[in-house]
PyMOL Python script that loads the backbone (N, CA, C, O; Angstrom):
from pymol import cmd

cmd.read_pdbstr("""\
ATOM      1  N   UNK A   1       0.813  -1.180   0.000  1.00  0.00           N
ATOM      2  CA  UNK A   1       0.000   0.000   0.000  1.00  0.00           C
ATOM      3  C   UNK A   1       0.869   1.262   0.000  1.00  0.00           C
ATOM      4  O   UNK A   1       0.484   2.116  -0.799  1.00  0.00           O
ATOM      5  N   UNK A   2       1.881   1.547   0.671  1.00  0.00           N
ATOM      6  CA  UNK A   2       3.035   2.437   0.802  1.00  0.00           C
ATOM      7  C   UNK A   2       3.463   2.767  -0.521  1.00  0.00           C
ATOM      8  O   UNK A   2       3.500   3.962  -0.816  1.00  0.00           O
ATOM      9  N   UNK A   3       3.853   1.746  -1.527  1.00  0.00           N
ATOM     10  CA  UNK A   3       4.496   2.524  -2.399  1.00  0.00           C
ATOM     11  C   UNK A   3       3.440   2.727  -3.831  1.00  0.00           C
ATOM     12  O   UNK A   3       3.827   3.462  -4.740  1.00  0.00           O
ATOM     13  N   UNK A   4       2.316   2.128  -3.911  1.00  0.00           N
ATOM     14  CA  UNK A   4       1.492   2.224  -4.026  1.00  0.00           C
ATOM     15  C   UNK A   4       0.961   3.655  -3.587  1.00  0.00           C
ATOM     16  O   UNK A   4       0.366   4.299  -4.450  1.00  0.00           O
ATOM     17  N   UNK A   5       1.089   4.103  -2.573  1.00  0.00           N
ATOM     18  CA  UNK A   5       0.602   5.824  -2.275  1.00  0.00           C
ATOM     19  C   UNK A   5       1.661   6.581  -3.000  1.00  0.00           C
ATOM     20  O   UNK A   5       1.401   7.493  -3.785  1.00  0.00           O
ATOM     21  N   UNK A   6       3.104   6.091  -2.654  1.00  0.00           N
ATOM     22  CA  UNK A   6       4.147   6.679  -3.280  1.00  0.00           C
ATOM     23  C   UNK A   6       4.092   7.192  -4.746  1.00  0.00           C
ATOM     24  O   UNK A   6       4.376   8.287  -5.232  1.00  0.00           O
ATOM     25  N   UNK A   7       3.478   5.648  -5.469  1.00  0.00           N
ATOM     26  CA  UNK A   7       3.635   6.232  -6.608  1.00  0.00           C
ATOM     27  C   UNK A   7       2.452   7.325  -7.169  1.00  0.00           C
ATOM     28  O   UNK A   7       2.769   8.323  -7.816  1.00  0.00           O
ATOM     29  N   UNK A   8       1.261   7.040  -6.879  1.00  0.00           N
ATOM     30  CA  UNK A   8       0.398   8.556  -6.834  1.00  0.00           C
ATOM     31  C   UNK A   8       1.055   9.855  -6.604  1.00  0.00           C
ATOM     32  O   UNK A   8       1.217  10.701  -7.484  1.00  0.00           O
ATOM     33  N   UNK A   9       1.519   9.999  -5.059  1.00  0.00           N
ATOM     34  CA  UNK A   9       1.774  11.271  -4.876  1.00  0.00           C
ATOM     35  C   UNK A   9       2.856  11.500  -5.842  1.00  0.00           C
ATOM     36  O   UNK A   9       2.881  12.677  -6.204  1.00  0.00           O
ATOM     37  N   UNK A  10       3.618  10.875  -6.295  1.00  0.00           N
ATOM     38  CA  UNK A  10       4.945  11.133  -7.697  1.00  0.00           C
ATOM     39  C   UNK A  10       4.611  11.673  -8.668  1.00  0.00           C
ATOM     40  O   UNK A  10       5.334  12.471  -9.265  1.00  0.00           O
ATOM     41  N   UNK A  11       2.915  11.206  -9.193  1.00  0.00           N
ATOM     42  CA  UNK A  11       2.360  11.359 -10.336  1.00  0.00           C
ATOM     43  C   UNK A  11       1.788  13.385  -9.871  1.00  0.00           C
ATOM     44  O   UNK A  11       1.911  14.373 -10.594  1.00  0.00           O
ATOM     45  N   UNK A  12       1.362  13.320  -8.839  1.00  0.00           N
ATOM     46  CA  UNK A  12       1.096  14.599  -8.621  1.00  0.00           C
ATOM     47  C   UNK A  12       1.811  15.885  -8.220  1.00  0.00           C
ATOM     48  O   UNK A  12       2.446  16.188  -7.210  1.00  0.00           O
ATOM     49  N   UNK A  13       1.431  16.699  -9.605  1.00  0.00           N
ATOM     50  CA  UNK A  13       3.172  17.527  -9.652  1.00  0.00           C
ATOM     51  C   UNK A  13       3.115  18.263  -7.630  1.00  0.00           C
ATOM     52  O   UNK A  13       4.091  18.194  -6.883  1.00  0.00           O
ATOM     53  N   UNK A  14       2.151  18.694  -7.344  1.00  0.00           N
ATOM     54  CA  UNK A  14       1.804  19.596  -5.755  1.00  0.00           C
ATOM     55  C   UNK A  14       2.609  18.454  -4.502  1.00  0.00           C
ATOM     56  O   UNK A  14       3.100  19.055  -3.546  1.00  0.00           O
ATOM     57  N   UNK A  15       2.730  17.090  -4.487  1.00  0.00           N
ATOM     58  CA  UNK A  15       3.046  15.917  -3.523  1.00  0.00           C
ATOM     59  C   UNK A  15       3.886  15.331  -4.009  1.00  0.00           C
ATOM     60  O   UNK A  15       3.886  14.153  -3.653  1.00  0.00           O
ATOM     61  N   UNK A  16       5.025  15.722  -5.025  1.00  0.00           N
ATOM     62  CA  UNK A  16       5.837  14.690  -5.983  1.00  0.00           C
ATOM     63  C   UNK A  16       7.310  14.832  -5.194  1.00  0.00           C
ATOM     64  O   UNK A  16       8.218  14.143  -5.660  1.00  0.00           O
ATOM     65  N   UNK A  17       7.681  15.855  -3.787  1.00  0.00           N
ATOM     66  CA  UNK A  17       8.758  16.026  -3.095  1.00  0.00           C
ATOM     67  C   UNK A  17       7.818  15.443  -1.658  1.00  0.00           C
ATOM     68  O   UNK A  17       8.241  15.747  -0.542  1.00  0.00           O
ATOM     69  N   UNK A  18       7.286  15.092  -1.715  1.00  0.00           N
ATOM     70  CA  UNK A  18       6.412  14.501  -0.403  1.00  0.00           C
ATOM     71  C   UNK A  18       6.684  15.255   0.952  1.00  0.00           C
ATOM     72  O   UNK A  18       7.074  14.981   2.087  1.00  0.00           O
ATOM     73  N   UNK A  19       6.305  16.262   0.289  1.00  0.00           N
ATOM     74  CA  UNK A  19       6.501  17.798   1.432  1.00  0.00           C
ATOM     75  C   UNK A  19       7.934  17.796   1.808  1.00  0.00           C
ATOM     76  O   UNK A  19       8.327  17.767   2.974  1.00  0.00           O
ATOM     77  N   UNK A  20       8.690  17.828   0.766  1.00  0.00           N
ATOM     78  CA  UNK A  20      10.345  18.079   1.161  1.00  0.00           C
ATOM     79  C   UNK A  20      10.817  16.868   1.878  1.00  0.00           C
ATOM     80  O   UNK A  20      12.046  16.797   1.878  1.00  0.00           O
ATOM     81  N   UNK A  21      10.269  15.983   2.433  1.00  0.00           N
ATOM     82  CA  UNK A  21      11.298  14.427   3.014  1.00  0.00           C
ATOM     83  C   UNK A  21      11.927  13.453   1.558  1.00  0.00           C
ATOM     84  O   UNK A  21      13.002  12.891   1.347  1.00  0.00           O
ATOM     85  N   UNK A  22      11.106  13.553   1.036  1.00  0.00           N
ATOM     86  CA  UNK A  22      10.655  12.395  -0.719  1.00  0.00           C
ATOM     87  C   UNK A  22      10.743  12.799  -1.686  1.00  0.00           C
ATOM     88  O   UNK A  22       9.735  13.218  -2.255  1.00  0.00           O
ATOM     89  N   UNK A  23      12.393  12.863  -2.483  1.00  0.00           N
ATOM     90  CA  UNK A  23      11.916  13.539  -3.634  1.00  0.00           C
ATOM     91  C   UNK A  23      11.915  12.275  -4.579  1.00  0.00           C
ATOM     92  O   UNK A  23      12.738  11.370  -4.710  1.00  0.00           O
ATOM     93  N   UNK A  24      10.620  12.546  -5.234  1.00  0.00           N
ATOM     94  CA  UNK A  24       9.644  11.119  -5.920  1.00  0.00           C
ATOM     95  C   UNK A  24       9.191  11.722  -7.507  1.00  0.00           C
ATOM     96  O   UNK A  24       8.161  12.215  -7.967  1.00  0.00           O
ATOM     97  N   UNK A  25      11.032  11.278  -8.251  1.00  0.00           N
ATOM     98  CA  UNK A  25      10.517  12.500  -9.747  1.00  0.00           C
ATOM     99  C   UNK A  25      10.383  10.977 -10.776  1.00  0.00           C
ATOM    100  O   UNK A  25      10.458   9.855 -10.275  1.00  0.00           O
ATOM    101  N   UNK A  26      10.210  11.183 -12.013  1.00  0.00           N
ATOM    102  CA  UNK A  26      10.419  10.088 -13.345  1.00  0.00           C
ATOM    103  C   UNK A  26      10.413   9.036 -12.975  1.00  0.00           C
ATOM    104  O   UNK A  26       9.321   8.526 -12.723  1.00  0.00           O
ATOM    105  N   UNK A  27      11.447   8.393 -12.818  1.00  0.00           N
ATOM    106  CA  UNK A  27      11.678   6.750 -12.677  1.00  0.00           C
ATOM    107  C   UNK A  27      11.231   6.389 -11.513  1.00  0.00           C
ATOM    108  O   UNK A  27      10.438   5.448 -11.558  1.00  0.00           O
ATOM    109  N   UNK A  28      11.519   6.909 -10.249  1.00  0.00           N
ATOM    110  CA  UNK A  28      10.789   6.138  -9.081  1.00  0.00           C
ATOM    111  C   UNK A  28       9.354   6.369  -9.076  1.00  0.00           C
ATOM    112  O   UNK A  28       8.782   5.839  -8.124  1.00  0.00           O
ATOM    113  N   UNK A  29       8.613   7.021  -9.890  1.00  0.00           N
ATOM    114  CA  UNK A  29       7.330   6.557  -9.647  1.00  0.00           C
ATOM    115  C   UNK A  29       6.540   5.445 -10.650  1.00  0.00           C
ATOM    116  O   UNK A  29       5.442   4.963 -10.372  1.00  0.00           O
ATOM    117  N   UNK A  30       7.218   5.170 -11.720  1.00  0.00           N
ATOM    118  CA  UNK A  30       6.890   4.331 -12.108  1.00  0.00           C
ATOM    119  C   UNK A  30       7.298   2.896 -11.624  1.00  0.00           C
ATOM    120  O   UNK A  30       6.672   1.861 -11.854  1.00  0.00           O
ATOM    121  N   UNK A  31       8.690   3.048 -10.769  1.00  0.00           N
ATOM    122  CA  UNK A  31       9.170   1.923  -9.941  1.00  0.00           C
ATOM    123  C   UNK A  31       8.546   1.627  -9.273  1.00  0.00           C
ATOM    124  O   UNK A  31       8.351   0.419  -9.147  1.00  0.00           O
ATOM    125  N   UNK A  32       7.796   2.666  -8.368  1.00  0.00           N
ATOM    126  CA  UNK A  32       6.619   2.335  -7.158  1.00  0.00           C
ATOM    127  C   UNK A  32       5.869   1.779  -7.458  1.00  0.00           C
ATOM    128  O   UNK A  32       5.514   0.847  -6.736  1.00  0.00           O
ATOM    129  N   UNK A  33       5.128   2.063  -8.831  1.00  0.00           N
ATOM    130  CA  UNK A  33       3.490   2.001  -9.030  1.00  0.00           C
ATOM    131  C   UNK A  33       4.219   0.191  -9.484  1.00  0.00           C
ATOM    132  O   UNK A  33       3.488  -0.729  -9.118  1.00  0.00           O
ATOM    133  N   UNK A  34       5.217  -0.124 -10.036  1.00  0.00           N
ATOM    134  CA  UNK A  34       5.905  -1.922 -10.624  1.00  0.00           C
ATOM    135  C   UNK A  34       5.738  -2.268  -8.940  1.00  0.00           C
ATOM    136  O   UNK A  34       4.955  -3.184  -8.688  1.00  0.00           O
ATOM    137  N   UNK A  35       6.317  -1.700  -7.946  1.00  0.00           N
ATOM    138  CA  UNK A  35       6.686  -2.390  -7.253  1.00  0.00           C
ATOM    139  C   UNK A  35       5.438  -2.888  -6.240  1.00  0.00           C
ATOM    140  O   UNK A  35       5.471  -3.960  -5.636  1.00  0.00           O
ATOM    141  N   UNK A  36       4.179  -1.788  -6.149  1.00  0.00           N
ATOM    142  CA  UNK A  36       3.099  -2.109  -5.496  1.00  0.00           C
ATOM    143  C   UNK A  36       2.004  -3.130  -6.073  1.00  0.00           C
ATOM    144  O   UNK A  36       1.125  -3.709  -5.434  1.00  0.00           O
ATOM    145  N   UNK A  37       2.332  -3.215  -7.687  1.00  0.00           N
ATOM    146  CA  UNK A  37       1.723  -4.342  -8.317  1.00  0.00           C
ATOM    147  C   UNK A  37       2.435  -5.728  -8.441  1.00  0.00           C
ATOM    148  O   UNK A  37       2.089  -6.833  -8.857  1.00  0.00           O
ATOM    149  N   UNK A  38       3.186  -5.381  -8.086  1.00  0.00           N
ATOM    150  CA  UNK A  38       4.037  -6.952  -8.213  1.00  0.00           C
ATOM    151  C   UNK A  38       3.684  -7.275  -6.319  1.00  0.00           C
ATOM    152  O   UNK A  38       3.622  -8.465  -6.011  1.00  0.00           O
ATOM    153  N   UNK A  39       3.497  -6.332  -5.293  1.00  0.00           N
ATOM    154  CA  UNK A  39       3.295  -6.747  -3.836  1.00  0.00           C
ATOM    155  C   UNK A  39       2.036  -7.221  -3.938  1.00  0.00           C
ATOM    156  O   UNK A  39       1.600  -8.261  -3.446  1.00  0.00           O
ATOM    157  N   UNK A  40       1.284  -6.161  -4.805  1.00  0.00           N
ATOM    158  CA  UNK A  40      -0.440  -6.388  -4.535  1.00  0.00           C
ATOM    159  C   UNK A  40      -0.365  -7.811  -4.879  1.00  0.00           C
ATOM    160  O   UNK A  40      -1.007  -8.552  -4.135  1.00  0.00           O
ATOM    161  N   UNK A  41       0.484  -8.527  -6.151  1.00  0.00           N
ATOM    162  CA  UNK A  41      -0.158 -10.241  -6.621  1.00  0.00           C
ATOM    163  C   UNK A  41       0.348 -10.717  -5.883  1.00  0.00           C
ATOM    164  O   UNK A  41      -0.524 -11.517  -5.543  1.00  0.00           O
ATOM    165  N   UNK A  42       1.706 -11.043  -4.850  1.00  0.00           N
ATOM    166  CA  UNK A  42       2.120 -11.867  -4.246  1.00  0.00           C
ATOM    167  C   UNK A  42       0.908 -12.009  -2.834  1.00  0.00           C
ATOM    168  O   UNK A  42       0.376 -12.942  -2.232  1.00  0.00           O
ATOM    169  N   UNK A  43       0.870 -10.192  -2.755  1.00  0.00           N
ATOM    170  CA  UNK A  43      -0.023 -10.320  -1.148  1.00  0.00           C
ATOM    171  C   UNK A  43      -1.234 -10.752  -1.103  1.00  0.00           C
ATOM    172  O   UNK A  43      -1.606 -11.592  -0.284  1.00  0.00           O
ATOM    173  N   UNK A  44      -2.290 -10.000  -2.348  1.00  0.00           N
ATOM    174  CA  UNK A  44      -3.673 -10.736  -2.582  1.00  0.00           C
ATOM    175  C   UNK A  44      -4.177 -11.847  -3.604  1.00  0.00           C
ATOM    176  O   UNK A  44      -5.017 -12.672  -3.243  1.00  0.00           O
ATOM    177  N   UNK A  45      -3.626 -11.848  -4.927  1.00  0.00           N
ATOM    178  CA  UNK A  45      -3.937 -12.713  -5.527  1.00  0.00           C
ATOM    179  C   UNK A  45      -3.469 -13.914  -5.803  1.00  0.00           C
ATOM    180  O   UNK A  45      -4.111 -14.785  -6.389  1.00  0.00           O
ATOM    181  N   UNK A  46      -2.319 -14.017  -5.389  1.00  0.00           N
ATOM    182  CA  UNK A  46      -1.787 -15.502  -5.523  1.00  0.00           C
ATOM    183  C   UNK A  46      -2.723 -16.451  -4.567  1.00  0.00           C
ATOM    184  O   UNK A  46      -3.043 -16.201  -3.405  1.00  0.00           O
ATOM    185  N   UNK A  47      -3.002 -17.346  -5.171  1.00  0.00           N
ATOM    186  CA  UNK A  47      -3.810 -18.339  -3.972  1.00  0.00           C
ATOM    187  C   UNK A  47      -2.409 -19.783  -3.705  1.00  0.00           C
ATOM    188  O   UNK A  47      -1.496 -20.340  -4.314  1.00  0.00           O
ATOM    189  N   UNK A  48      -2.982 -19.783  -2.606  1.00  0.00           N
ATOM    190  CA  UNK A  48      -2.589 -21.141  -1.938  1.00  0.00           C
ATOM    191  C   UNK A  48      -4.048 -22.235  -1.392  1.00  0.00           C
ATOM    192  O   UNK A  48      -5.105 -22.181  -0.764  1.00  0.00           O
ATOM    193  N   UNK A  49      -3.176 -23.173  -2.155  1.00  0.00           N
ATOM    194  CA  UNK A  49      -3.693 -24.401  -1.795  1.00  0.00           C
ATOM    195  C   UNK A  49      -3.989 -24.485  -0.318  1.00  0.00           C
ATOM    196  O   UNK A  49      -3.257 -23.758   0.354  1.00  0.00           O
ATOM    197  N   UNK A  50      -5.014 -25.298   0.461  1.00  0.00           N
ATOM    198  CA  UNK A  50      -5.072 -25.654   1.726  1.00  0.00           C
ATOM    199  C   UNK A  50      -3.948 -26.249   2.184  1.00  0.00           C
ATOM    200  O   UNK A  50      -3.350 -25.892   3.198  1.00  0.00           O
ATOM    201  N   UNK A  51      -3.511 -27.508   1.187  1.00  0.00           N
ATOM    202  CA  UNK A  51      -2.412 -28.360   1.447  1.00  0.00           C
ATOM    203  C   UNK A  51      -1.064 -27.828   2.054  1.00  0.00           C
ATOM    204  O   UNK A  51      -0.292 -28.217   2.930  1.00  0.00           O
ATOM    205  N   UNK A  52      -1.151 -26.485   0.964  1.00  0.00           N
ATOM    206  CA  UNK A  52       0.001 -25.801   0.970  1.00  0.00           C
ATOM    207  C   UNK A  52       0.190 -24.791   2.278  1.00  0.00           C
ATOM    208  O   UNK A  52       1.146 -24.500   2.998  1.00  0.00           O
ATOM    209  N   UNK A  53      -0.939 -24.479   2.230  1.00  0.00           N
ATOM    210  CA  UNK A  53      -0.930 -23.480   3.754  1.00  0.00           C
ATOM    211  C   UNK A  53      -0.765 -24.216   4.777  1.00  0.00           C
ATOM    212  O   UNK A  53      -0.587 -23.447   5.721  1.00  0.00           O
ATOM    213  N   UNK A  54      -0.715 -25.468   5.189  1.00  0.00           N
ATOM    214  CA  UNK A  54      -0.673 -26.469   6.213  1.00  0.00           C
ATOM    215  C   UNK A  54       0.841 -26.462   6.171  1.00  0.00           C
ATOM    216  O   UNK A  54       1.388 -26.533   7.272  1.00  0.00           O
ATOM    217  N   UNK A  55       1.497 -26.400   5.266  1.00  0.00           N
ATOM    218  CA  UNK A  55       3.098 -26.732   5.161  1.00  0.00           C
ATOM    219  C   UNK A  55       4.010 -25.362   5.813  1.00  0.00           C
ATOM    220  O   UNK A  55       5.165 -25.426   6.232  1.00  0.00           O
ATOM    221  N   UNK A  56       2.987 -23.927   5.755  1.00  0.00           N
ATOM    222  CA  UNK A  56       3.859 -22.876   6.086  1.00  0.00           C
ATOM    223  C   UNK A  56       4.206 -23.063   7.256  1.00  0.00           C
ATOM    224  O   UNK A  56       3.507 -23.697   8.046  1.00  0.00           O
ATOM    225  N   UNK A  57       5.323 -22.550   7.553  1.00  0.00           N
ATOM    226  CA  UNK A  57       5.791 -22.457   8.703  1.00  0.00           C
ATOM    227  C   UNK A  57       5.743 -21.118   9.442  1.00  0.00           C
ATOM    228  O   UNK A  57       6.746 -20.429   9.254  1.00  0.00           O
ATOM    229  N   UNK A  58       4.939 -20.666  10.127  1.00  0.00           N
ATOM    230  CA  UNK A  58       4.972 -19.364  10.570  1.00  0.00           C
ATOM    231  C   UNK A  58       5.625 -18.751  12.136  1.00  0.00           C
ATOM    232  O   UNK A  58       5.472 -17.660  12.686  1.00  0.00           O
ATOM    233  N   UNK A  59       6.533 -20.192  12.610  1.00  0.00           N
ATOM    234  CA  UNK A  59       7.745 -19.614  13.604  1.00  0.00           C
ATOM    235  C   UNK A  59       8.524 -18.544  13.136  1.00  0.00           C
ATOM    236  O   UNK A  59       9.211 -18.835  12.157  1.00  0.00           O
ATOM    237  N   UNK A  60       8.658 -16.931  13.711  1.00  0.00           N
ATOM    238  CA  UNK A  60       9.999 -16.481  13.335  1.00  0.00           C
ATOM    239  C   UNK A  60      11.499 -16.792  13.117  1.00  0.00           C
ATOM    240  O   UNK A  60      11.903 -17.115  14.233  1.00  0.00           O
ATOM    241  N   UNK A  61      12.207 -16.836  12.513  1.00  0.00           N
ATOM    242  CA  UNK A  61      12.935 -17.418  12.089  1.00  0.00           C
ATOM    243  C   UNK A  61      14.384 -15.993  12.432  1.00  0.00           C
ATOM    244  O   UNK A  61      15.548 -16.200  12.087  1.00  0.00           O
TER     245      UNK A  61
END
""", "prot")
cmd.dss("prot")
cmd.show_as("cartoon", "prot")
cmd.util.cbc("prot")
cmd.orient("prot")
């Protein structure tokens, strides 16, 4: 969701220095907007099998 906002405010010339902390010009916002669609399929659309979710291991490591 983060870079995903990122890359919006990039696109908008008024939020594209993200109030002076972020400067978010050309290439990193199109990096953002790659990088929040490639998170969005891993995070929501990829499915797992039941089988497969039984196998995760969710101890910290």
């Amino acid at each position: 969701m983060f870079y995903a906002l990122l890359a919006v405010m990039g696109a908008i010339p008024a939020t594209n220095t993200t109030f002076g902390f972020i400067p978010i010009f050309g290439n990193n916002v199109w990096l953002h907007g790659l990088t929040a669609l490639i998170a969005a399929y891993f995070g929501y659309w990829m499915q797992v099998s039941p089988e497969e979710a039984k196998n995760i291991d969710t101890r910290m490591v």
